[in-house]
Every structure is written in structure tokens, then in C-alpha cells.
C-alpha angles and dihedrals in degrees: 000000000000122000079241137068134185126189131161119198092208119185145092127320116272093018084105107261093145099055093045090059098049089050090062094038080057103053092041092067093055082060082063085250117139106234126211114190121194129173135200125196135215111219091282142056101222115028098016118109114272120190108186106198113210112192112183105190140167090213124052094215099118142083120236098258116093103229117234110278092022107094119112101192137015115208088192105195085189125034106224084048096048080054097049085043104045084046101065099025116027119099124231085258096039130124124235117191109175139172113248102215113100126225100206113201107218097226102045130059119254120206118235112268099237083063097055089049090050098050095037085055085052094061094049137005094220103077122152125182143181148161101260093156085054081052105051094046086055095057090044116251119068087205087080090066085097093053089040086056092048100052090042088058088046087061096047083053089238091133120075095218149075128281097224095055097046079053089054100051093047097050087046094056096032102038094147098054097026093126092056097049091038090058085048094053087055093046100049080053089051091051103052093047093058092050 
């Protein structure tokens, strides 16, 4: 494992991106990382694109934002947005774990989905994919498909850090609906383990 560690949550607005990253951001400094978060927003709040930059570093010598070709690892929370993402920031080397289940905007064209996951797997080689929204519906409460994504990643060992402390920093900030997200987090593992 590097010293460094770069991750981008990419997806919609209100699908959770922020939380996610400050989970892991969480559960990094327990690593004994320091941890710099950084968002940038689509024209909208909700619906617009959202890209939450997570840098885990030794050093404290960088700014929040994840420079193009750096990032380690993409948790695409949209398809179409993990691609646009792991485009302009993965490295060569670099993970992309992304939800499968399209959110189409009505005044724009969406490429067919078989398209995105052929080009994803054209930027890296390491690709895993799942159906986090399908998930998150199943346990009841698609506003655990954040939660779905991250333990999906955990289980790839894309995040530097321990299980029990991403646990503890989504049942702190979530306490009234901890049993459901702690069930999502399991079942993002389960389901990468059974790609």
C-alpha cells in the first residue's frame, strides 16, 4: 500500500456522494492518514454531477482536489459519471467499482450501458460492477445505495482502512436508521465477493 491514496465518490447529486466521502475520510484518519476532502458540483444540486475527492496522505503538502491521472480508485455511484470521472482522473493502475443502474437525465443523451462498461473496462482492467441501486431498493431504502457502493469498494481493498472503523463513522452520523445501513454495507461486501 502507498503512503498515498487517492478516491473519487463520483455520482448525482443527492445520491450521497458526500457522506460517503466523509465516511471514509472517517475511517482514514483513524489509519492515522490526514485526510483532505474536496467536492465539485454539476449545475444543480440534485441531479447535477458531483465528484468528492478523498486524498489520504502522510504528508500534508496537497490541496483537496485529485489532479487529472492521480486517482487510485473511482466509487461511481452512476455509470455514465464513474466513466466521465475515471476518464479524466484514474491512473493506468487505478480500481473502479460502480453501480450499474442508470439515472438517465431527460434533456441530454445517455449512451447505452453496454458502451460505458466497455469503455470503463478500457481505462483499467480492474472494473467491478454491481447493482447497488437494485440493493438498496431490496433492503428498503434506496438512500442506503451510498452505503451499498462503499462496502462494495471495502471488499475490493480499495480503502486503506479498517472495517470496523468505516462502520463506526456510518452508524455516528446515521444512528436512526444504523441497522439498515449496517445490513447495505454487508451486502455491497457479499456482492462483490460473488462477481
Amino acid at each position: 500500500m502507498t503512503q498515498d491514496y487517492n478516491i473519487i465518490v463520483a455520482g448525482i447529486g443527492g445520491q450521497g456522494n458526500v457522506l460517503a466521502s466523509r465516511i471514509i475520510g472517517e475511517a482514514a484518519i483513524e489509519a492515522n492518514y490526514h485526510v483532505l476532502i474536496g467536492e465539485t458540483f454539476g449545475a444543480g444540486q440534485r441531479g447535477g454531477a458531483v465528484l468528492s475527492h478523498v486524498r489520504l496522505t502522510k504528508e500534508k503538502t496537497y490541496g483537496p482536489l485529485i489532479p487529472e491521472g492521480y486517482a487510485d480508485a473511482v466509487i461511481g455511484l452512476e455509470p455514465f459519471e464513474a466513466l466521465k470521472c475515471a476518464s479524466k482522473f484514474l491512473k493506468p493502475d487505478g480500481i473502479i467499482i460502480t453501480n450499474e443502474y442508470p439515472i438517465q437525465p431527460s434533456d441530454k443523451n445517455y449512451p447505452e450501458l453496454e458502451k460505458i462498461f466497455q469503455f470503463l473496462k478500457n481505462i483499467s482492467s480492474k472494473l467491478y460492477k454491481i447493482n447497488g441501486t437494485k440493493i438498496a431498493l431490496e433492503i428498503g431504502d434506496i438512500a442506503v445505495l451510498n452505503i451499498v457502493m462503499l462496502g462494495a469498494a471495502y471488499a475490493t481493498g480499495i480503502l486503506p482502512v479498517k472495517e470496523e472503523d468505516i462502520k463506526k463513522s456510518f452508524i455516528e452520523k446515521l444512528a436512526k436508521s444504523a441497522e439498515l445501513n449496517l445490513k447495505a454495507f454487508e451486502k455491497g461486501k457479499k456482492m462483490i465477493k460473488e462477481i
